[in-house]
C-alpha positions as CSV (number, residue, x, y, z in Angstrom):
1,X,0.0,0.0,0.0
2,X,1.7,3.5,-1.0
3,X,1.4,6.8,1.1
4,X,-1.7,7.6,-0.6
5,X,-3.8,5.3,-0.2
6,X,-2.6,5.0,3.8
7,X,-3.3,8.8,3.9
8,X,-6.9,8.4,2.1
9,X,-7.9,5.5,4.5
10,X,-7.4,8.1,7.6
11,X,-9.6,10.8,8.5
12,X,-7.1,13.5,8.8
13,X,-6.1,14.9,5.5
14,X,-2.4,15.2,4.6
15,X,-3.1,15.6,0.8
16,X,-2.1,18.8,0.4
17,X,1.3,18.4,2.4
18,X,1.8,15.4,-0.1
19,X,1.2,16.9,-3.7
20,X,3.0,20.4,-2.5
21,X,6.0,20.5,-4.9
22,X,9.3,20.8,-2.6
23,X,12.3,22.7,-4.3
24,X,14.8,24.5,-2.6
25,X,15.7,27.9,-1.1
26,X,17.5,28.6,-3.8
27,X,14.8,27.7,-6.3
28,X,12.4,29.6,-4.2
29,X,14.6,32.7,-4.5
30,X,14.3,32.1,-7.8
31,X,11.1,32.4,-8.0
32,X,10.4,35.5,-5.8
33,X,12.7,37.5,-7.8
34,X,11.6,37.0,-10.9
35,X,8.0,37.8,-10.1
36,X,9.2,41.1,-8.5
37,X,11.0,41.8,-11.6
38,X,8.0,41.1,-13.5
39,X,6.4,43.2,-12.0
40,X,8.4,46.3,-12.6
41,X,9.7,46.3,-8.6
42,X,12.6,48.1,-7.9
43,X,16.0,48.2,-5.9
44,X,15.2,44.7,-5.1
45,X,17.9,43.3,-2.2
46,X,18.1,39.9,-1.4
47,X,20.1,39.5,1.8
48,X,21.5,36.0,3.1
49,X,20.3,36.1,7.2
50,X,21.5,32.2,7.5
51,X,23.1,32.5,11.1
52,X,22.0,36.0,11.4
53,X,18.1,35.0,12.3
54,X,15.8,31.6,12.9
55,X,12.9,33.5,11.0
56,X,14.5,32.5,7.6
57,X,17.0,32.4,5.4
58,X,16.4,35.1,3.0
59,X,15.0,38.3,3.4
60,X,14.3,40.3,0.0
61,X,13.5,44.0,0.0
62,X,12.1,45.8,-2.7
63,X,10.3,49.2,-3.4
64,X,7.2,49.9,-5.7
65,X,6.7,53.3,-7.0
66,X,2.6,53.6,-5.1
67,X,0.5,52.1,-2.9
68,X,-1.4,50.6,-5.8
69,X,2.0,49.3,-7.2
70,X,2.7,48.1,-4.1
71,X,-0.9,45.6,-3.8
72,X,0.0,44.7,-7.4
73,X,3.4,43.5,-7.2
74,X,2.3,41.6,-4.0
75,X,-0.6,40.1,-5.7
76,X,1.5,38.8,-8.6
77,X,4.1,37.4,-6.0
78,X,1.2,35.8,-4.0
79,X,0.3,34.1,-7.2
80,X,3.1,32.9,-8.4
81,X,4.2,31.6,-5.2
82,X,1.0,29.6,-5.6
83,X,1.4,28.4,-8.8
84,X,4.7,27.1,-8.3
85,X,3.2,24.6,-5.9
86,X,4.3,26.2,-2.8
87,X,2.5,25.9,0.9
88,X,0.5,29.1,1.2
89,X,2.1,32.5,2.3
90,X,1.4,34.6,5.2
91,X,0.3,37.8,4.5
92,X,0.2,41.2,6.2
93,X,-0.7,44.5,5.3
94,X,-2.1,43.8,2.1
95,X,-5.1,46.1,1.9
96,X,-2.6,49.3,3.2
97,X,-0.5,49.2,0.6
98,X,2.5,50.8,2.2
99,X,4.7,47.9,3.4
100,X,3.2,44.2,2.5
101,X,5.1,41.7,4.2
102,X,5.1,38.0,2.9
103,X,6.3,35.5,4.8
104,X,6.9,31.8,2.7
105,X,8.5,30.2,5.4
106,X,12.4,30.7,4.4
107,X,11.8,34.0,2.8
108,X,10.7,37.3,3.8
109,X,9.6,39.4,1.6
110,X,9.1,43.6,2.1
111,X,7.5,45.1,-0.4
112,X,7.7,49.2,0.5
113,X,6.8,52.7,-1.2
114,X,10.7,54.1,-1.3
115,X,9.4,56.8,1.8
116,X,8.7,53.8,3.6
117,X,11.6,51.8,2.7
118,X,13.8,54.4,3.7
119,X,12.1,55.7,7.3
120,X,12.1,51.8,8.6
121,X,15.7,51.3,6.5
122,X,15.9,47.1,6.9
123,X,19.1,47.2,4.9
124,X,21.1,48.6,7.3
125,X,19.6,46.6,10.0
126,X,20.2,43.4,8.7
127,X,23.5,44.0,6.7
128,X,25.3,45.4,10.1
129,X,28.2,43.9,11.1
130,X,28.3,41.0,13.3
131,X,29.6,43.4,16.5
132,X,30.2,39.8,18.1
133,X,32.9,39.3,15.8
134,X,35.6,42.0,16.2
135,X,37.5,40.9,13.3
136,X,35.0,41.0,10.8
137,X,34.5,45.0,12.3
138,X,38.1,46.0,12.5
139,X,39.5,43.6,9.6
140,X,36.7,42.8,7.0
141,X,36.1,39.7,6.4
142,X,38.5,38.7,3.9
């Protein structure tokens, strides 16, 4: 008897977990950045927070040019994400338009109007220096 028909024969239901498509982070990345290139998003940053945070492994930033652009690019992402066979998203701040945040599970998306982007300035935040390693601050890390 295969995993399917075990699964079928049970009352919970762990179909979807089954026919989700798994690909990596990298692939995912992939994916999110070509949507937001798609969709006309700009200054996007992609920044490696592996060892940095347990919240993920990627964070991408990007800027759309209004609130509308904003919804639009997110909607597109949202979609794609979807059709890529990919778990559902978590969403927030959709309907503002101002920041949307997408979270995929590795990968943290910020979509911001530049004004917002540069008041809350995530960048800098997560591209700081590790201060716990003194070389890297003094030296560099080459």
């Amino acid at each position: 008897m295969d995993l399917k028909n075990v699964v079928q024969n049970h009352s919970y239901d762990l179909m979807p977990l089954i026919e989700k498509k798994v690909i990596s982070v990298k692939e995912s990345l992939e994916i999110i950045l070509k949507s937001l290139e798609d969709t006309k998003a700009e200054d996007i940053v992609a920044i490696d927070i592996q060892g940095k945070s347990s919240l993920a492994d990627y964070m991408v930033i990007a800027s759309a040019n209004s609130q509308r652009h904003v919804s639009s690019v997110a909607d597109h992402l949202l979609r794609t994400w979807k059709d890529s066979g990919q778990k559902l998203a978590r969403v927030e701040g959709l309907s503002g338009g101002d920041w949307v945040l997408i979270d995929t599970g590795d990968i943290i998306i910020h979509l911001f109007r530049p004004e917002i982007r540069l008041f809350y300035n995530l960048e800098k935040i997560w591209m700081a220096p590790d201060l716990n390693n003194t070389t890297s601050v003094l030296f560099g890390d080459n």
